[in-house]
C-alpha positions in Angstrom: 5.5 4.7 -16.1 7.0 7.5 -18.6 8.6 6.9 -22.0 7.5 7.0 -25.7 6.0 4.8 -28.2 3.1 3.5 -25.7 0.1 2.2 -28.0 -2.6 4.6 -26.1 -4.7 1.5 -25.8 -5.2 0.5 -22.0 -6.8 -2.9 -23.0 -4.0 -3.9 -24.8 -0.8 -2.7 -22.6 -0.6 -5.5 -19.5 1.5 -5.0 -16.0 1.7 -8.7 -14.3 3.4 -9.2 -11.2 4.4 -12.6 -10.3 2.1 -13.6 -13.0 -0.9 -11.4 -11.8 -2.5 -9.2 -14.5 -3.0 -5.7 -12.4 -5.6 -3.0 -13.9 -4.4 -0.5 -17.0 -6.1 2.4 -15.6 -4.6 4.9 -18.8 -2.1 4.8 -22.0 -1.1 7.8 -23.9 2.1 7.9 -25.9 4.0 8.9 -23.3 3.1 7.3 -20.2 1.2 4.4 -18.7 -0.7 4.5 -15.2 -1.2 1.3 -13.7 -3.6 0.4 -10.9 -2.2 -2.6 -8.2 -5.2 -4.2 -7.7 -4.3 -7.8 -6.8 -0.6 -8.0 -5.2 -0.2 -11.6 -4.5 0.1 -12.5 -0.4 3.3 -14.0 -0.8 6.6 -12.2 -1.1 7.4 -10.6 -4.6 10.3 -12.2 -5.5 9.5 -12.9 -9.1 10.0 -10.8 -12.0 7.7 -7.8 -13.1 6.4 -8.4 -16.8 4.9 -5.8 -18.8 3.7 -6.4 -22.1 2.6 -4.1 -25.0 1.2 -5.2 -28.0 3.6 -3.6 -30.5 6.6 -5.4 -28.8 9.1 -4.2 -25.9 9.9 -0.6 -25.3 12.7 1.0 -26.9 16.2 0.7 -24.9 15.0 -2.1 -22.8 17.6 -4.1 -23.1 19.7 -1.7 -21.3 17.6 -1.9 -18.2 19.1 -3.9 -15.4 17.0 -2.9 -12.5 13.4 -1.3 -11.2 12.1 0.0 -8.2 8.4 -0.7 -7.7 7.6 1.6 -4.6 4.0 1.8 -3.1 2.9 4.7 -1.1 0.4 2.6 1.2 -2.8 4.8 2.1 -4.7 3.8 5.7 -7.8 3.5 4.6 -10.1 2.4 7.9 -9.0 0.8 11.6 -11.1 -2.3 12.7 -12.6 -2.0 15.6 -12.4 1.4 16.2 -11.9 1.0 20.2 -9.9 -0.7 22.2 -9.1 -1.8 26.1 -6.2 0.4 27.7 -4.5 -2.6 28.8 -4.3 -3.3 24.7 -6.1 -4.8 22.0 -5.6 -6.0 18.4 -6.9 -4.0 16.3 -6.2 -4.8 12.2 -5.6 -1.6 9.5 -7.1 -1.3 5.9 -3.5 -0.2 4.2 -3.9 -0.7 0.4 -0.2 -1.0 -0.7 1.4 -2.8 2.3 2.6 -6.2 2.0 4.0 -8.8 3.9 7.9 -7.1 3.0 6.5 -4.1 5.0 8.5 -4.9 8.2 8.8 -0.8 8.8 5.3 0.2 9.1 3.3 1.1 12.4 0.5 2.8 13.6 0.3 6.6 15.6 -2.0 8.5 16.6 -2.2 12.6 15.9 -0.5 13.5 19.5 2.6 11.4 18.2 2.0 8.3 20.4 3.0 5.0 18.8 -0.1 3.0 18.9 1.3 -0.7 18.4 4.1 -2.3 20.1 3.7 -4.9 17.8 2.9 -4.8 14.0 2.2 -7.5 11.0 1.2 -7.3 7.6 -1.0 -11.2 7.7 -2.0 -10.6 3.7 -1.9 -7.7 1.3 -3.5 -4.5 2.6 -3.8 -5.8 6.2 -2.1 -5.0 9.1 -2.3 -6.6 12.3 -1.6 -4.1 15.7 -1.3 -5.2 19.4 -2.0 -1.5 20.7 0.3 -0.4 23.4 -1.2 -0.2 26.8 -1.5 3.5 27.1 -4.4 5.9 27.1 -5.1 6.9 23.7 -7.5 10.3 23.7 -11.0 9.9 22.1 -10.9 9.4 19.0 -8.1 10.4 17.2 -7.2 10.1 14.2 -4.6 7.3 13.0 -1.6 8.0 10.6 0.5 5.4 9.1 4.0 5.6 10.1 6.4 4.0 7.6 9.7 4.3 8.3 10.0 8.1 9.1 7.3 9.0 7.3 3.9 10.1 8.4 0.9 9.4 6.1 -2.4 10.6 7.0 -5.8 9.0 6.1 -6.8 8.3 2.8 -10.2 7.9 3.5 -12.5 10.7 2.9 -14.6 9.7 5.3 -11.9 10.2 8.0 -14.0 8.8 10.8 -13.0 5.7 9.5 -9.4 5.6 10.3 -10.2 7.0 14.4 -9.4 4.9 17.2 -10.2 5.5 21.0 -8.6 3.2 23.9 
């Protein structure tokens, strides 16, 4: 978040969501980075709170929406192999949610790898793989609407999958 007149303490400037305290990760006097550690499982519908401890940021009042948009990162695949008639295999995504009705799984040759996708809590997605022949061990990308997001992992063995 951008603006002026943040405090530049982290301990004292607080994001909630739906009452959840998430991690101040760095305040300047400019901008505040957040960290969303603990997005609760059921649907966000509740209002987004931020305190800081000098009172509310200047021109809030004329405010009357925010976006909150999370770039989710694939972070491993669970198991890593599968039967070509299809499987269920479940995806480490941290910033998906159970409103993520647009995200899939493909693999690096551009086949769609589930036929059927849901998020079942926050981070985790459940995939019944397609029965097709997926090559050894390619890498998975996330596929969220039309966009293509690669592994976030470092150790990129971690998001391969082989049928």
């Amino acid at each position: 978040m951008t603006g002026s007149g943040f405090t530049g303490d982290a301990s004292t400037t607080i994001l909630k969501i739906n009452g959840v305290e998430q991690e101040s990760t760095s305040v300047s006097s400019t901008e505040a980075i957040f960290t969303l550690t603990d997005i609760p499982q059921s649907n966000i519908t509740g209002l987004a709170k931020i305190y800081f401890d000098i009172g509310l940021p200047k021109n809030h009042n004329v405010l009357t929406s925010a976006v909150l948009v999370l770039e989710p990162k694939l972070v491993s695949v669970s198991p890593s192999s599968g039967s070509i008639a299809g499987s269920i295999i479940y995806a480490n995504i941290q910033g998906a949610g159970p409103l993520d009705t647009d995200i899939n799984l493909k693999v690096e040759d551009g086949v769609i790898l589930c036929e059927a996708t849901e998020v079942v809590s926050s981070g985790l997605l459940k995939c019944e793989t397609t029965a097709a022949a997926v090559p050894a061990a390619s890498t998975i990308q996330i596929l969220k609407g039309t966009s293509l997001l690669d592994c976030a992992n470092q150790d990129t063995t971690q998001c391969q999958y082989e049928q």
